[in-house]
Predicted model as a PDB file, atoms N, CA, C, CB and O in Angstrom, pLDDT in the B-factor column:
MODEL        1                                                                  
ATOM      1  N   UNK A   1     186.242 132.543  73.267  1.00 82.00           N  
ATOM      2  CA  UNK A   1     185.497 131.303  73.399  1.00 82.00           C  
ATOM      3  C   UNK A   1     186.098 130.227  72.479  1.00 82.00           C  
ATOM      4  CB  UNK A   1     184.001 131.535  73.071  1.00 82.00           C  
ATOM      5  O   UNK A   1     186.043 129.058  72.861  1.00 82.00           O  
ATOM      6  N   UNK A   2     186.720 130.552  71.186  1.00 85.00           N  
ATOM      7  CA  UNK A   2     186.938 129.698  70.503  1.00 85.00           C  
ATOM      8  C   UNK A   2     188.142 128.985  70.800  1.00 85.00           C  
ATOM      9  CB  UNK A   2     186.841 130.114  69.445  1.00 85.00           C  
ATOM     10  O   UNK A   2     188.425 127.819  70.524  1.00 85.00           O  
ATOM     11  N   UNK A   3     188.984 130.077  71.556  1.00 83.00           N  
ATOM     12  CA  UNK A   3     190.630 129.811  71.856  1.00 83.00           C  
ATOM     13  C   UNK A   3     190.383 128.853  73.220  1.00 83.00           C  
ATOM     14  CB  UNK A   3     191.743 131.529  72.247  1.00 83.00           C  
ATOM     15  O   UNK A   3     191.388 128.216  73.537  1.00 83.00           O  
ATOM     16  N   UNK A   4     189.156 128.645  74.109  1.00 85.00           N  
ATOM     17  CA  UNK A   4     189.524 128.250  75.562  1.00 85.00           C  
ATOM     18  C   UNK A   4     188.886 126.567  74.583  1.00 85.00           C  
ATOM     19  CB  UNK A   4     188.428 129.266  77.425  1.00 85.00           C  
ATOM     20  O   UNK A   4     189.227 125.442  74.949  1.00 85.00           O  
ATOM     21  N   UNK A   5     188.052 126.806  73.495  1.00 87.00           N  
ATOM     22  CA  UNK A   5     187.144 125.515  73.402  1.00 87.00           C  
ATOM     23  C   UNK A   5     188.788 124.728  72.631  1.00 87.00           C  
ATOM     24  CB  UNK A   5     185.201 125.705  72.112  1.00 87.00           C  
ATOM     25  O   UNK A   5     189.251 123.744  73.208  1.00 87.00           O  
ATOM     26  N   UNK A   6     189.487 125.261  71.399  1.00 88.00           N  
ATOM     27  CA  UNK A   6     190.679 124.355  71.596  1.00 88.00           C  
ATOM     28  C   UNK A   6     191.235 123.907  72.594  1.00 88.00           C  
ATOM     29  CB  UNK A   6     191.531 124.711  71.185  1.00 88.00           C  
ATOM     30  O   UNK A   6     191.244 122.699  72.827  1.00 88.00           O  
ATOM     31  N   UNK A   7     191.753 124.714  73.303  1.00 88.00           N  
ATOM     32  CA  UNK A   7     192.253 124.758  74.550  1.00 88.00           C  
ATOM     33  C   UNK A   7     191.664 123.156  74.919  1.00 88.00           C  
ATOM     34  CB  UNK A   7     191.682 126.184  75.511  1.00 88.00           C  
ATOM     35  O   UNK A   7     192.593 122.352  74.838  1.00 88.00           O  
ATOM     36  N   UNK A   8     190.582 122.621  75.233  1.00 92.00           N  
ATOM     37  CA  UNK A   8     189.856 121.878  75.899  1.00 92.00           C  
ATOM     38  C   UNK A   8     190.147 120.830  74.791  1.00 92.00           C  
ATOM     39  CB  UNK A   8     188.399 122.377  76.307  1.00 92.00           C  
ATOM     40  O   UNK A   8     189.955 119.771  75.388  1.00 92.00           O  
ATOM     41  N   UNK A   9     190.592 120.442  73.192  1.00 91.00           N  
ATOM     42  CA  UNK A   9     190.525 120.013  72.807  1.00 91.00           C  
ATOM     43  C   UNK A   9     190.064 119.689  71.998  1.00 91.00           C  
ATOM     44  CB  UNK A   9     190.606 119.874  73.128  1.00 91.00           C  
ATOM     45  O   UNK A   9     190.366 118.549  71.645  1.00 91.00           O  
ATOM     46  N   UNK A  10     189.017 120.465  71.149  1.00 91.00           N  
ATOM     47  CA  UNK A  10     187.810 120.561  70.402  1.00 91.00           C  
ATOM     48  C   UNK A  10     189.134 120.484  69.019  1.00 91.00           C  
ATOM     49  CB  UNK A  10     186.520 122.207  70.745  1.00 91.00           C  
ATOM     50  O   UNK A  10     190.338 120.734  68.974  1.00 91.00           O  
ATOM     51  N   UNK A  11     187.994 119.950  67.933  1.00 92.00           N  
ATOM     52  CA  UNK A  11     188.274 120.509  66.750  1.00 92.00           C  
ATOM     53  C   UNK A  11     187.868 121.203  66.134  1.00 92.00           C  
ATOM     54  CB  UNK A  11     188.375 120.073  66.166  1.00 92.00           C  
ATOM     55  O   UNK A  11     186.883 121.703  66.678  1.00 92.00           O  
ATOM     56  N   UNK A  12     188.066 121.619  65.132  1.00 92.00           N  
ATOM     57  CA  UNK A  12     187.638 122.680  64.434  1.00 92.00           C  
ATOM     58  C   UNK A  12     185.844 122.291  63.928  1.00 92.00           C  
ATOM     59  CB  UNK A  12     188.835 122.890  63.106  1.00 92.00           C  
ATOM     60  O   UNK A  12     184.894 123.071  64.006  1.00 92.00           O  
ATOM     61  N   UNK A  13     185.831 121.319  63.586  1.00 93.00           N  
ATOM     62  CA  UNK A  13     184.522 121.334  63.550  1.00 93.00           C  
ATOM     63  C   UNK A  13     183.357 120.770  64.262  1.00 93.00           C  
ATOM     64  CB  UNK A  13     184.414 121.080  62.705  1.00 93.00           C  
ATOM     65  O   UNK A  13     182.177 120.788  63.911  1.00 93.00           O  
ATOM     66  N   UNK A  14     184.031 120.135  65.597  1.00 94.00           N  
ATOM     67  CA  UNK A  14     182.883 120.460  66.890  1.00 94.00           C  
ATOM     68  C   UNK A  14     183.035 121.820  67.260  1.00 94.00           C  
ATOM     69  CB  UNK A  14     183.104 119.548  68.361  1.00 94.00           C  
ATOM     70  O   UNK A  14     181.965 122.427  67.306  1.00 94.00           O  
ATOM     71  N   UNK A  15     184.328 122.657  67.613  1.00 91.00           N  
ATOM     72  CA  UNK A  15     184.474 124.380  67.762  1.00 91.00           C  
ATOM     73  C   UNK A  15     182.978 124.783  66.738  1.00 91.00           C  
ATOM     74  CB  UNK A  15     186.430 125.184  66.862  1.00 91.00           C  
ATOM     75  O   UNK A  15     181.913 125.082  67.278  1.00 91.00           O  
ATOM     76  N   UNK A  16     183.097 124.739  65.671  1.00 92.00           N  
ATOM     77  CA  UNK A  16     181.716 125.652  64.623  1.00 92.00           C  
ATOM     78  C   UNK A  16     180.679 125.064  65.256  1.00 92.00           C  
ATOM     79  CB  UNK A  16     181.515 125.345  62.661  1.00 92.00           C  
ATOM     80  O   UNK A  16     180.139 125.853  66.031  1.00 92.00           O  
ATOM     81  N   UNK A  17     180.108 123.823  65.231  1.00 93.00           N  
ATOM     82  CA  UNK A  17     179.026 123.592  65.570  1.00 93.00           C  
ATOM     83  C   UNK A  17     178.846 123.632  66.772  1.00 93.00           C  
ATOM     84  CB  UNK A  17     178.678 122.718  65.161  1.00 93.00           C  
ATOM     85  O   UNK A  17     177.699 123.448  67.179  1.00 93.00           O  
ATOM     86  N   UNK A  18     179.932 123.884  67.728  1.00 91.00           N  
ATOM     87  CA  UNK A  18     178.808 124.775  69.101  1.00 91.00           C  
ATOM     88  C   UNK A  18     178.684 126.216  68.885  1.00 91.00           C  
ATOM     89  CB  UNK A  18     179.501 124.742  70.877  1.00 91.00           C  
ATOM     90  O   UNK A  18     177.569 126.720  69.021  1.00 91.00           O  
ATOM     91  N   UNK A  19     179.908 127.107  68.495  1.00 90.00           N  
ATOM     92  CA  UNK A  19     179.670 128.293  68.419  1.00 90.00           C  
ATOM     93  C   UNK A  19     178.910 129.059  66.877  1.00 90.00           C  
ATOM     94  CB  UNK A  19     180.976 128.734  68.792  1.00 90.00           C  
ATOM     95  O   UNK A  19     179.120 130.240  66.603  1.00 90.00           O  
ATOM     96  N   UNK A  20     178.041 128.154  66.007  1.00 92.00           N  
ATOM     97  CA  UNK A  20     177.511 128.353  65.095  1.00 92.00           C  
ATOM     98  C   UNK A  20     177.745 129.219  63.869  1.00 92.00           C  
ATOM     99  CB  UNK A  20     176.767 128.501  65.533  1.00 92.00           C  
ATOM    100  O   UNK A  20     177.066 129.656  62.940  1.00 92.00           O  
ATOM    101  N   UNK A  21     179.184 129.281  64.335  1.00 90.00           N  
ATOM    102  CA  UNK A  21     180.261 130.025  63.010  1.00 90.00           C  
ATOM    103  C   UNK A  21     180.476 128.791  61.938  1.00 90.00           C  
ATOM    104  CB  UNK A  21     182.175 130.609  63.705  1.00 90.00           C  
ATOM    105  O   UNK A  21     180.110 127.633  62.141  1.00 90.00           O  
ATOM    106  N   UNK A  22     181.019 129.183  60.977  1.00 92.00           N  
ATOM    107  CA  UNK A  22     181.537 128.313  60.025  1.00 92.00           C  
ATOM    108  C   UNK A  22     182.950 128.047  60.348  1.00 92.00           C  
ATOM    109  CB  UNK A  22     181.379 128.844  58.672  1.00 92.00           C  
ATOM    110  O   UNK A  22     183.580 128.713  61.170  1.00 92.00           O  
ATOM    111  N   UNK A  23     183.571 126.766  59.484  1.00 93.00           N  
ATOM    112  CA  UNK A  23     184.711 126.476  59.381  1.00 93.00           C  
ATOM    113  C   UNK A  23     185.938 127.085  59.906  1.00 93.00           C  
ATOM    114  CB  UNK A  23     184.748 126.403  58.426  1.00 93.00           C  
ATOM    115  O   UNK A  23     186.722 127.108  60.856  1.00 93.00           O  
ATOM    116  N   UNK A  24     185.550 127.761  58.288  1.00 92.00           N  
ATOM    117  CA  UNK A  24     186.669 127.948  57.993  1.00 92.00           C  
ATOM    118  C   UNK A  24     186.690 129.867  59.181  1.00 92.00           C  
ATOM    119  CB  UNK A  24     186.832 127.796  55.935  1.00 92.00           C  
ATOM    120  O   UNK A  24     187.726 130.342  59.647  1.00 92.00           O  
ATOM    121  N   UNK A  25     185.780 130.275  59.282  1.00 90.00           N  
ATOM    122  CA  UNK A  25     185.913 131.649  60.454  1.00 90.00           C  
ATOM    123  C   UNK A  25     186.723 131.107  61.400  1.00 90.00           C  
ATOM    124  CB  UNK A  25     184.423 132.242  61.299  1.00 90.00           C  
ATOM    125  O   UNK A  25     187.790 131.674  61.634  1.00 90.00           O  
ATOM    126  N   UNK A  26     186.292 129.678  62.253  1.00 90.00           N  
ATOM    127  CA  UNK A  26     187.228 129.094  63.278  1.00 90.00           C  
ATOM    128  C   UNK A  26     188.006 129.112  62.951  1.00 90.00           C  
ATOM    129  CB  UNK A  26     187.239 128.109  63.763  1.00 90.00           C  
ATOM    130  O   UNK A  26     188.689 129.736  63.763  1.00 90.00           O  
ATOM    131  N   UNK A  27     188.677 128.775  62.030  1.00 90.00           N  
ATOM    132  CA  UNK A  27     190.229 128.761  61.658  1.00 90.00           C  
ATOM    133  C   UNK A  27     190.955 129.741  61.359  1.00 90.00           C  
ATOM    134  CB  UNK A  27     190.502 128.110  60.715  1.00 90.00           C  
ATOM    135  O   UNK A  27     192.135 129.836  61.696  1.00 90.00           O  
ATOM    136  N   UNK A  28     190.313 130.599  60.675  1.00 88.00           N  
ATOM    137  CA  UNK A  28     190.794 132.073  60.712  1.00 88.00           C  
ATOM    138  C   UNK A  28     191.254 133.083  62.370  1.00 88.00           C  
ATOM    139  CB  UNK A  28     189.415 132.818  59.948  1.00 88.00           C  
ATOM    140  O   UNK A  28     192.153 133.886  62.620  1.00 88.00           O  
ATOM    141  N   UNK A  29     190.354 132.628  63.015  1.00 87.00           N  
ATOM    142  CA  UNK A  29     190.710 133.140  64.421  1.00 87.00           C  
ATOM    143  C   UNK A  29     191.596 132.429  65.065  1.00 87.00           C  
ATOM    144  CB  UNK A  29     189.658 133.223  65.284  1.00 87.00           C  
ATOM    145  O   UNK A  29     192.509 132.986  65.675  1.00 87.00           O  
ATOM    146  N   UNK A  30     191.427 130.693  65.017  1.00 87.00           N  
ATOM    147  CA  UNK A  30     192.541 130.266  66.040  1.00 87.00           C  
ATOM    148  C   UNK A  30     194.362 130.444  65.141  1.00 87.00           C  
ATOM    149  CB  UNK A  30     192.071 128.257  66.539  1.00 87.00           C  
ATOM    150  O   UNK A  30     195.450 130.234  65.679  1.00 87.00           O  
ATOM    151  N   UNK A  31     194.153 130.800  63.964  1.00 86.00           N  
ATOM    152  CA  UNK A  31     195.492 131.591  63.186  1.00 86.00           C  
ATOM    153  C   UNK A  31     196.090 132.572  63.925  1.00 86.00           C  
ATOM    154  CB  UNK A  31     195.144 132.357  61.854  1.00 86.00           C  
ATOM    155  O   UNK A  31     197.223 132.690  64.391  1.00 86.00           O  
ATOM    156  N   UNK A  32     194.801 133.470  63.949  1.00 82.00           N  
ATOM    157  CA  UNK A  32     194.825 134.727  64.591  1.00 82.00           C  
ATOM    158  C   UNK A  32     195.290 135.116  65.821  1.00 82.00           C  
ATOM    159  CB  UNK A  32     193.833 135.074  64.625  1.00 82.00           C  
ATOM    160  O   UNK A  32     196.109 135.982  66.128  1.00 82.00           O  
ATOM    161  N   UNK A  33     194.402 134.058  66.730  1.00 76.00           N  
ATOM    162  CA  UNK A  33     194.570 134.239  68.221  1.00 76.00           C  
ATOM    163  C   UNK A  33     193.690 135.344  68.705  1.00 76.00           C  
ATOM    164  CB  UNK A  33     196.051 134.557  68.605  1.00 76.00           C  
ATOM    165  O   UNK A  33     193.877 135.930  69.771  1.00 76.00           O  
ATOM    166  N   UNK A  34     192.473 135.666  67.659  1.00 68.00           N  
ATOM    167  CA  UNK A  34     191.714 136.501  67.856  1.00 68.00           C  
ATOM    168  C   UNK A  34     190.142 136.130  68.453  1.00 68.00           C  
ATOM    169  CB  UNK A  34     191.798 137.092  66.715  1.00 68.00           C  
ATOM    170  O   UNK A  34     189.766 135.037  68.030  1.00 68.00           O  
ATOM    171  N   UNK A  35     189.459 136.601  69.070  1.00 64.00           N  
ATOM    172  CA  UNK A  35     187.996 136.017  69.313  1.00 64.00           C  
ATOM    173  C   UNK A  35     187.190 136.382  67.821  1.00 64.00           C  
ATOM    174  CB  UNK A  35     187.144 136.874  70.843  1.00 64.00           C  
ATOM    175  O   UNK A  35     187.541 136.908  66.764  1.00 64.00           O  
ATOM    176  N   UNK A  36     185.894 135.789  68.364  1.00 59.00           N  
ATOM    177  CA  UNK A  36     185.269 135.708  67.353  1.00 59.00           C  
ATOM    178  C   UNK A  36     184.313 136.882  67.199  1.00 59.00           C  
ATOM    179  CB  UNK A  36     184.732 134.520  67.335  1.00 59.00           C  
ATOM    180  O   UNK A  36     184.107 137.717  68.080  1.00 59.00           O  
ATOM    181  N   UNK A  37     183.960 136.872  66.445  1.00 65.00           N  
ATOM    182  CA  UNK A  37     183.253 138.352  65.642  1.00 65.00           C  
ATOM    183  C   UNK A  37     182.059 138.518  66.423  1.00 65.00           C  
ATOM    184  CB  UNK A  37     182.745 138.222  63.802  1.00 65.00           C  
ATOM    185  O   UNK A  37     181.282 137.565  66.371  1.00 65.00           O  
ATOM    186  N   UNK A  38     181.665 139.676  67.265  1.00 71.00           N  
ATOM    187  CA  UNK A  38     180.374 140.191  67.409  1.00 71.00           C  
ATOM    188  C   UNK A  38     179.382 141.407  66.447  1.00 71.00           C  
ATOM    189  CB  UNK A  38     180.569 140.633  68.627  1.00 71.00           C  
ATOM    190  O   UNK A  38     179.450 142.633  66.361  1.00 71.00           O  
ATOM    191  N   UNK A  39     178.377 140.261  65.750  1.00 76.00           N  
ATOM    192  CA  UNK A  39     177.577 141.237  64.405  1.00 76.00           C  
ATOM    193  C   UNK A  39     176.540 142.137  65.223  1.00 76.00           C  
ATOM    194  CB  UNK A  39     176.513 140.111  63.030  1.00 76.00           C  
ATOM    195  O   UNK A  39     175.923 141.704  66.196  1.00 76.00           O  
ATOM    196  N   UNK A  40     176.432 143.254  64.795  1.00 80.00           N  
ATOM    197  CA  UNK A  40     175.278 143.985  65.392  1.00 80.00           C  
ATOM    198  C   UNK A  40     174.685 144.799  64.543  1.00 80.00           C  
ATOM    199  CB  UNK A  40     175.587 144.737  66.486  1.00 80.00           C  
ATOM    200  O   UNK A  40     175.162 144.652  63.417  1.00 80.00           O  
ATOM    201  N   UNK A  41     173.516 145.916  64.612  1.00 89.00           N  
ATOM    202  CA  UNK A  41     172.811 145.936  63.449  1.00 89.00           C  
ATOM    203  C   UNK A  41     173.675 147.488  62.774  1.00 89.00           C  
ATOM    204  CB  UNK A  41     170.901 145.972  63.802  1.00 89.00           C  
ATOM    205  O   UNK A  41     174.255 148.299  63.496  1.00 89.00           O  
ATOM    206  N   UNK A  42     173.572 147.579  61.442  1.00 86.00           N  
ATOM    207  CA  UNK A  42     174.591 148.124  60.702  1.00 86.00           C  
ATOM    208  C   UNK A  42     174.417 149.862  60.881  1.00 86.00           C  
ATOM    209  CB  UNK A  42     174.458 147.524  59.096  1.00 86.00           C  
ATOM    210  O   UNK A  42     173.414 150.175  61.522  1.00 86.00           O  
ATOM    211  N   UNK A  43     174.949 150.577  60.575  1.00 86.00           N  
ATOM    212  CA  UNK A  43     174.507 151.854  60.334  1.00 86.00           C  
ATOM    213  C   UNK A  43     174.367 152.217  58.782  1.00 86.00           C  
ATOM    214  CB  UNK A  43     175.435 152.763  61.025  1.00 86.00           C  
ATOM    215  O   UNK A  43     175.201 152.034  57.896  1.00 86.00           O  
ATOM    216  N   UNK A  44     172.849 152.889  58.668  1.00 85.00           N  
ATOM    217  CA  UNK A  44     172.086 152.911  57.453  1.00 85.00           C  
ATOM    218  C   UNK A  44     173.323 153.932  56.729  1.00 85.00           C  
ATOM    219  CB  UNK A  44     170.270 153.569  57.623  1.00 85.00           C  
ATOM    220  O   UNK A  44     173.943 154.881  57.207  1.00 85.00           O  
ATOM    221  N   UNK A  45     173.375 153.287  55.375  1.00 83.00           N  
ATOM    222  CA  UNK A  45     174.107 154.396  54.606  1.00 83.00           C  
ATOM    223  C   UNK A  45     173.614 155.419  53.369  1.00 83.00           C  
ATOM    224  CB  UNK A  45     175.129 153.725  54.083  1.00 83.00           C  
ATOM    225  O   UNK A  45     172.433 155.744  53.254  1.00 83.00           O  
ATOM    226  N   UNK A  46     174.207 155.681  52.855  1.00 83.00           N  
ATOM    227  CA  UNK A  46     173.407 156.513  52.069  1.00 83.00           C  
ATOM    228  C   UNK A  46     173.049 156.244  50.795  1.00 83.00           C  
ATOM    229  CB  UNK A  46     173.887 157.561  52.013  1.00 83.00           C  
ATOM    230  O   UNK A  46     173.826 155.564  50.124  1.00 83.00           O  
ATOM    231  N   UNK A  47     171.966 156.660  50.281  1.00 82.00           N  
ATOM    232  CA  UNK A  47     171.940 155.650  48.691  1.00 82.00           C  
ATOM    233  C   UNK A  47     171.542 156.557  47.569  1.00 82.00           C  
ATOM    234  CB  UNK A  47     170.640 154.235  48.643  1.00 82.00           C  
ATOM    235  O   UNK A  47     171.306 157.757  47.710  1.00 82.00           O  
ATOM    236  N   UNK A  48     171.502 156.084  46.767  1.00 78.00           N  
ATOM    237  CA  UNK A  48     172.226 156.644  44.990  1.00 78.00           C  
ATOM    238  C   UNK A  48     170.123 157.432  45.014  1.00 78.00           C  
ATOM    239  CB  UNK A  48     172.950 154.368  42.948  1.00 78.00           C  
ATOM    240  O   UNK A  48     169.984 158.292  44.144  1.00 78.00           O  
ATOM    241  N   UNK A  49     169.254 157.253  45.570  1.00 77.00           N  
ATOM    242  CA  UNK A  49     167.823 157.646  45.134  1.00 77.00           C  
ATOM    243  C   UNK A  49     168.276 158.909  45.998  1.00 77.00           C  
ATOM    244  CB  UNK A  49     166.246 156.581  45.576  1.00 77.00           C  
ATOM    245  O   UNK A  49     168.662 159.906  45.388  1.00 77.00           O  
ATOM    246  N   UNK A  50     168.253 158.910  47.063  1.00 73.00           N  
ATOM    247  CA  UNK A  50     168.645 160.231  48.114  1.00 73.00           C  
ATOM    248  C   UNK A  50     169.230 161.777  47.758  1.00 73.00           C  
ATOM    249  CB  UNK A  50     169.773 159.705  49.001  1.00 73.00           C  
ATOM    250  O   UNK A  50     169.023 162.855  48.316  1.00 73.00           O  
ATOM    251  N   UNK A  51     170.028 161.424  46.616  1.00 71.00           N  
ATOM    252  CA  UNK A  51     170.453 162.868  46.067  1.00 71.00           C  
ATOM    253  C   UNK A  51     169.550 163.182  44.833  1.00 71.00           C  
ATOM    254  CB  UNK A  51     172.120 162.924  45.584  1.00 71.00           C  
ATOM    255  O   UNK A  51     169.948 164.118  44.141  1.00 71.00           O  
ATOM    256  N   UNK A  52     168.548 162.637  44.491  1.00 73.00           N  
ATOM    257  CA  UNK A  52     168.018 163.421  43.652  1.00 73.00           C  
ATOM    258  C   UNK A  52     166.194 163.566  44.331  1.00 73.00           C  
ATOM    259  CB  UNK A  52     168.322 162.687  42.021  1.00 73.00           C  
ATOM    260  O   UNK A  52     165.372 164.270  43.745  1.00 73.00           O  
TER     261      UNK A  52                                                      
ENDMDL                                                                          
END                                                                             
């Protein structure tokens, strides 16, 4: 999405404020040539109370 919205002409910071990333992430990807990050919910890990 970020690569077709250059593509079209966008800059970097109309690109963030439609796709509600920051900056400088846009810029990191169109470096890249990579899409942009899909977050989803984490897998629970284990914690320091659990072993005792």
């Amino acid at each position: 999405m970020i690569l077709e919205l250059k593509r079209q002409g966008l800059g970097v910071s109309a690109i963030a404020r439609q796709t509600g990333l920051d900056r400088k992430t846009v810029r990191k990807y169109l470096e890249r040539g990579l899409e942009a990050p899909v977050y989803g919910p984490r897998e629970p890990e284990e914690r320091l109370a659990d072993k005792y």
